[in-house]
N, CA and C atoms as an extended XYZ file, in Angstrom:
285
Properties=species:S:1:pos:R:3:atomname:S:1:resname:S:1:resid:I:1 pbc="F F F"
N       144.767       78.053       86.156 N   UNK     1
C       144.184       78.689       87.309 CA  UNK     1
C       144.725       80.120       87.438 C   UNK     1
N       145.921       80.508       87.170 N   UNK     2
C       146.325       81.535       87.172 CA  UNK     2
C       145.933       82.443       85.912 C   UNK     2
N       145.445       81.850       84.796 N   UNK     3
C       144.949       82.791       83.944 CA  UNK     3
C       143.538       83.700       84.636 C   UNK     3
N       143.180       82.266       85.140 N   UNK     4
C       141.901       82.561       85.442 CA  UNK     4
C       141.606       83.970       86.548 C   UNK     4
N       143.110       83.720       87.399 N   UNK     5
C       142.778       84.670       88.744 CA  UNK     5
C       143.335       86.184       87.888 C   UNK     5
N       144.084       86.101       86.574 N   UNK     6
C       144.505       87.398       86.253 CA  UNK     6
C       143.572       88.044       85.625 C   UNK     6
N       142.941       87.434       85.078 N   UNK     7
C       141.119       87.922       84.518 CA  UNK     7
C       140.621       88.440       85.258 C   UNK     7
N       139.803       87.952       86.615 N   UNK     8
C       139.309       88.496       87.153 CA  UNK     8
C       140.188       89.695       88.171 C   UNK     8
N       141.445       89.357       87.936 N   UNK     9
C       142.297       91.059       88.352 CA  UNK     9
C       142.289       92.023       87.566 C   UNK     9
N       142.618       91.415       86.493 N   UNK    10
C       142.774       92.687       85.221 CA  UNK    10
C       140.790       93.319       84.897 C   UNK    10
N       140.063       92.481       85.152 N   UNK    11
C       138.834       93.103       84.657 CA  UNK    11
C       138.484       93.978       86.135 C   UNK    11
N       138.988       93.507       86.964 N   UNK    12
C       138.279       93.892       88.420 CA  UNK    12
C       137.043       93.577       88.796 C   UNK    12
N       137.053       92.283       88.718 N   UNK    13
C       135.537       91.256       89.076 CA  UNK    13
C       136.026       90.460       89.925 C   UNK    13
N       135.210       90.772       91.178 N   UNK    14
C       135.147       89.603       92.063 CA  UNK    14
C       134.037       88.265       92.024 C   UNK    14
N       134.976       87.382       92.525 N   UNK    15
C       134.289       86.064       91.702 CA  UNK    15
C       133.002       86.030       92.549 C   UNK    15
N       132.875       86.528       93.829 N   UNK    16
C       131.602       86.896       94.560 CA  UNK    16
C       130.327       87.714       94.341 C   UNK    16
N       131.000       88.465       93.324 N   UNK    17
C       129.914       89.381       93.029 CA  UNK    17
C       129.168       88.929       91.962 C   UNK    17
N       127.777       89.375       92.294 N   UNK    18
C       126.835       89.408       90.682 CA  UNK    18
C       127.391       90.710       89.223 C   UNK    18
N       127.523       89.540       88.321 N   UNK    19
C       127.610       90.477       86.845 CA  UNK    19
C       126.699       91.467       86.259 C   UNK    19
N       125.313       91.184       86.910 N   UNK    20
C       124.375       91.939       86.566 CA  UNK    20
C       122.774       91.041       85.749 C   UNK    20
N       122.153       91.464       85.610 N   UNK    21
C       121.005       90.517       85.413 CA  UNK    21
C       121.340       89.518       83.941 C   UNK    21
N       120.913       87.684       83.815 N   UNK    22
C       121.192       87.133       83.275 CA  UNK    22
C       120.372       87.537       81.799 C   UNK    22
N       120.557       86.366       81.101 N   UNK    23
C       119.223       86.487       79.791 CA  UNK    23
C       117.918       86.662       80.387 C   UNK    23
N       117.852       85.726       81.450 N   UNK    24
C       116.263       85.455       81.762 CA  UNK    24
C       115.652       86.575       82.327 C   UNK    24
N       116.532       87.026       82.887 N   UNK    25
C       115.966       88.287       83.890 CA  UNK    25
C       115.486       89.534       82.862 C   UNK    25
N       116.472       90.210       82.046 N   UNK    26
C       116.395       90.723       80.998 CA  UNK    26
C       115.124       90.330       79.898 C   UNK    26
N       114.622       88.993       79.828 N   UNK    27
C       113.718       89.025       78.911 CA  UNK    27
C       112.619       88.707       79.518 C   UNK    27
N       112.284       88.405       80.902 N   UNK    28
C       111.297       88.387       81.690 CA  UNK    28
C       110.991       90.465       81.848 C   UNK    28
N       111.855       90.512       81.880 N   UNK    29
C       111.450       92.673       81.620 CA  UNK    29
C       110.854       92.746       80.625 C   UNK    29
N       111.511       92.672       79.719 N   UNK    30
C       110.866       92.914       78.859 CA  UNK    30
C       109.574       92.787       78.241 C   UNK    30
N       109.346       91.541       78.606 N   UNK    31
C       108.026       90.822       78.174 CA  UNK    31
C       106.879       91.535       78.870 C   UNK    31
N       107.077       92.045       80.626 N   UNK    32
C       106.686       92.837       81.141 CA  UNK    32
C       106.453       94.096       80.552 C   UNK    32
N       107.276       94.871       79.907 N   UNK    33
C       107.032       96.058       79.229 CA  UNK    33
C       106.022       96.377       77.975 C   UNK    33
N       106.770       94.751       76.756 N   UNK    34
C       105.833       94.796       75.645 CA  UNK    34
C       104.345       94.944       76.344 C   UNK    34
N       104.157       93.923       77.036 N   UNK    35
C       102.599       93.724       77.444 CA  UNK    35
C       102.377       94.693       78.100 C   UNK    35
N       102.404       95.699       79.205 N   UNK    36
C       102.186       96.881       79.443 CA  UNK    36
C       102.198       97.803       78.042 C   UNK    36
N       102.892       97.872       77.057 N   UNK    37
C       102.360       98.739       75.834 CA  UNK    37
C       101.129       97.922       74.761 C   UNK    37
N       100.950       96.623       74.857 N   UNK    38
C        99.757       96.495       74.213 CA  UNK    38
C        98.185       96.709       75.478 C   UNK    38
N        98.712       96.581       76.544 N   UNK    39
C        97.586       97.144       76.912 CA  UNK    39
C        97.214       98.621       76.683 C   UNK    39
N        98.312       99.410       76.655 N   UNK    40
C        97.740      100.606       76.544 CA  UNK    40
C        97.664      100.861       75.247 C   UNK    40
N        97.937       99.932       74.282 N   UNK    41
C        97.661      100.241       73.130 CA  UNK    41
C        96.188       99.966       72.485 C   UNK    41
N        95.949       98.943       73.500 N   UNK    42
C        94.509       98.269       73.109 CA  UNK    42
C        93.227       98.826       74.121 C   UNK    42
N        93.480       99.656       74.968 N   UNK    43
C        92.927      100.791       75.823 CA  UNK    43
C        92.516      102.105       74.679 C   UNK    43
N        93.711      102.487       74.225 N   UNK    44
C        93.737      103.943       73.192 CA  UNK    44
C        92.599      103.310       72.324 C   UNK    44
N        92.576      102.147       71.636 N   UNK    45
C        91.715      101.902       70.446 CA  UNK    45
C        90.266      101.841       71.209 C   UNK    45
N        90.093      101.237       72.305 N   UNK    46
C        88.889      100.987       72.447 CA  UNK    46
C        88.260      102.411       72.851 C   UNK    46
N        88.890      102.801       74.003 N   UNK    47
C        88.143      104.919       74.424 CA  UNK    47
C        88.234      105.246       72.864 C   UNK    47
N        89.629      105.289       71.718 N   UNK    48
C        89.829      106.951       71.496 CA  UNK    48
C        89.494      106.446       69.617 C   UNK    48
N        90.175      105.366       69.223 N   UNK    49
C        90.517      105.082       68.205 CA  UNK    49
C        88.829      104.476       67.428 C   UNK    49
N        88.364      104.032       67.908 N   UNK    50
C        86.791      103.415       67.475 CA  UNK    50
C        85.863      104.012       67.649 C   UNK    50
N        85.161      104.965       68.454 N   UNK    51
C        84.353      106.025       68.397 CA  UNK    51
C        84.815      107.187       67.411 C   UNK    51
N        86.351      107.586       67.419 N   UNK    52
C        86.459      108.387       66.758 CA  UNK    52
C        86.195      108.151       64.567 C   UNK    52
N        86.338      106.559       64.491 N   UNK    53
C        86.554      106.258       63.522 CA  UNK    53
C        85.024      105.852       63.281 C   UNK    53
N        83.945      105.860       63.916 N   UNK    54
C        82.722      105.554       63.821 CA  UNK    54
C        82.206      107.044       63.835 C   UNK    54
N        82.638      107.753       64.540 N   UNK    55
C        82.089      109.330       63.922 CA  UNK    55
C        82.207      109.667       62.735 C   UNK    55
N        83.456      109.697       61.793 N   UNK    56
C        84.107      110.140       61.105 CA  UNK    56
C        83.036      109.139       59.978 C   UNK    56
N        83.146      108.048       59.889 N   UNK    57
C        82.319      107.271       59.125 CA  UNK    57
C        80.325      107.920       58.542 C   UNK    57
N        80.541      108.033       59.888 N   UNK    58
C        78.567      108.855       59.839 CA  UNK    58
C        78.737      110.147       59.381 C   UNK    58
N        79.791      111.114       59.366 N   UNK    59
C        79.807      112.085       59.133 CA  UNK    59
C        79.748      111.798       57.369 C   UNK    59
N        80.699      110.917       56.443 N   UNK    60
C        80.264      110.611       55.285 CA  UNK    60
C        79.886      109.950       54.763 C   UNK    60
N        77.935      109.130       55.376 N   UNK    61
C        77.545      108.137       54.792 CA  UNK    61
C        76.459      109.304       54.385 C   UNK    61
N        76.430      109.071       53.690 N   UNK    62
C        74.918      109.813       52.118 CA  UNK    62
C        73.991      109.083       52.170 C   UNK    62
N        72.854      109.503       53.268 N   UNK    63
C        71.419      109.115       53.442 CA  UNK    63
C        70.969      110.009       52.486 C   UNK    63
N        69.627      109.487       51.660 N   UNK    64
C        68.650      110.076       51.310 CA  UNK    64
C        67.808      110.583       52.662 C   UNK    64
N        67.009      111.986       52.408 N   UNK    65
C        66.538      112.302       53.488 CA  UNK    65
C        65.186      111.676       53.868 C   UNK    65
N        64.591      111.620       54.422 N   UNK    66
C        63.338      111.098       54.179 CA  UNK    66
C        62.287      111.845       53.980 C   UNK    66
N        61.232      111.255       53.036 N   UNK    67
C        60.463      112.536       52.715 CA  UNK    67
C        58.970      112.756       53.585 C   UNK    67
N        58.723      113.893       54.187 N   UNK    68
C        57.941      114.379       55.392 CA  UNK    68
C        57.307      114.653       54.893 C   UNK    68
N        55.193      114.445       54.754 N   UNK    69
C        54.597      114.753       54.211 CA  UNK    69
C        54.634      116.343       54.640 C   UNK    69
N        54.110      116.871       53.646 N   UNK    70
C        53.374      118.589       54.449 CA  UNK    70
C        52.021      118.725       55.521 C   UNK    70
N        52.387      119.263       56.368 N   UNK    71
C        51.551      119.863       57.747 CA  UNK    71
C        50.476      120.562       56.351 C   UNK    71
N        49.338      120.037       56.547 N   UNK    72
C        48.340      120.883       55.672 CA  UNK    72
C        47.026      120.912       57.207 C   UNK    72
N        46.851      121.926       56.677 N   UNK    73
C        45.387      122.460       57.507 CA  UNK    73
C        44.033      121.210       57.507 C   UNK    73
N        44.037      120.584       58.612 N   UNK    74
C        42.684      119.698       58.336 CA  UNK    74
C        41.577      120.347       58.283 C   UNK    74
N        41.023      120.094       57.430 N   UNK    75
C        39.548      120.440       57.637 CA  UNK    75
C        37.932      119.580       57.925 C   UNK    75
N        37.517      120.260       58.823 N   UNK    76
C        37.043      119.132       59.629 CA  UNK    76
C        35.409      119.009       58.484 C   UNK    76
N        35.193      118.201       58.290 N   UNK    77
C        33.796      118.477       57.583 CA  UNK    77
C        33.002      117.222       58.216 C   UNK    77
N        31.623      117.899       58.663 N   UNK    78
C        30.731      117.221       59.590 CA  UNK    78
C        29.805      116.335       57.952 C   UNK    78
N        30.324      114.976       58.685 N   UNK    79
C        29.462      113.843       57.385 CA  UNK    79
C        27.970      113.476       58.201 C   UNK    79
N        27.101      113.412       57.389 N   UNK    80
C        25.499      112.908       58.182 CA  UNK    80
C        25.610      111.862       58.158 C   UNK    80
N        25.277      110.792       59.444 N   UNK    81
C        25.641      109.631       59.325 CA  UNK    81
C        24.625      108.856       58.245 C   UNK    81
N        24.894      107.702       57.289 N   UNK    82
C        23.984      106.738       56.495 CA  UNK    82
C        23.254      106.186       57.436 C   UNK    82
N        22.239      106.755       56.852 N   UNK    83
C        21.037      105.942       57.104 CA  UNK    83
C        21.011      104.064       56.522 C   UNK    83
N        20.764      103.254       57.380 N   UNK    84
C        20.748      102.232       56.503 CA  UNK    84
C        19.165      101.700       55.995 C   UNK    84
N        18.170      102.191       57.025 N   UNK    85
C        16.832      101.695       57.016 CA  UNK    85
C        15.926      103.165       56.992 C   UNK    85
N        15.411      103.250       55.552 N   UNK    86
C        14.617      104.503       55.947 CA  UNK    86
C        12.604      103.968       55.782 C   UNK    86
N        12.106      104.675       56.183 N   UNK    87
C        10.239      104.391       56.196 CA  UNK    87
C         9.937      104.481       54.718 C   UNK    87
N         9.509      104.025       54.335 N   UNK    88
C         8.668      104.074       52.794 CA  UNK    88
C         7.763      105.374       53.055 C   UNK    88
N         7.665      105.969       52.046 N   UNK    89
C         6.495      107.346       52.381 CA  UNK    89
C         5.324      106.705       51.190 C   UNK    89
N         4.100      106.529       51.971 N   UNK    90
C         2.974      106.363       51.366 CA  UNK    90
C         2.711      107.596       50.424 C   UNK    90
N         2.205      107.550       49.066 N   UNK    91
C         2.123      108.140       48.348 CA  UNK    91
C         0.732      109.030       48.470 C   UNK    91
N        -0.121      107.700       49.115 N   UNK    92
C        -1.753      108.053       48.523 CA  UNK    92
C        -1.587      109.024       50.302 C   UNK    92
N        -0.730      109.389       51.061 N   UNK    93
C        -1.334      109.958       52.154 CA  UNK    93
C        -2.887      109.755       52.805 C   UNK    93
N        -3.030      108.511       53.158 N   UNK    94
C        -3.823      107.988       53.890 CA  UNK    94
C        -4.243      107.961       55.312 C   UNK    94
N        -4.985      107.882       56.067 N   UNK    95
C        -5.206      108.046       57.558 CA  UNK    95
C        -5.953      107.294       58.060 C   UNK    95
């Protein structure tokens, strides 16, 4: 018992007082912290990291262009419509 009371003389700890936060407390922080940095880690990717890496992608995919016919001048040309049924022309011109 007397070792015990010269310990806490020689360190200057009262047996009343708190030592300071245990394991649990300490790794309950922490766990708090990691997870506050994967959120903001998984925030950065979604705004900054994936649009930017989907730009960068289109900037070097090698489309063929597509090919646009040429704007040419229409020209309108008036067709006579087909006849489908025409009169026989009497030869002997008769009356």
């Amino acid at each position: 018992m007397a070792t015990m009371l010269d310990f806490f003389h020689y360190n200057e700890i009262s047996p009343r007082e708190k030592l300071g936060p245990t394991g649990r407390t300490i790794e309950a922080n922490l766990k708090k912290r990691i997870n506050a940095v994967i959120a903001i880690m998984r925030d950065m990717e979604k705004t900054q990291t994936r649009p930017t890496v989907a730009m960068i992608e289109s900037l070097f995919q090698t489309e063929e262009p597509k090919k646009k016919p040429l704007i040419l001048e229409k020209k309108f040309v008036e067709e006579k419509p087909k006849v489908r049924f025409q009169e026989k022309q009497n030869h002997n011109n008769e009356l």
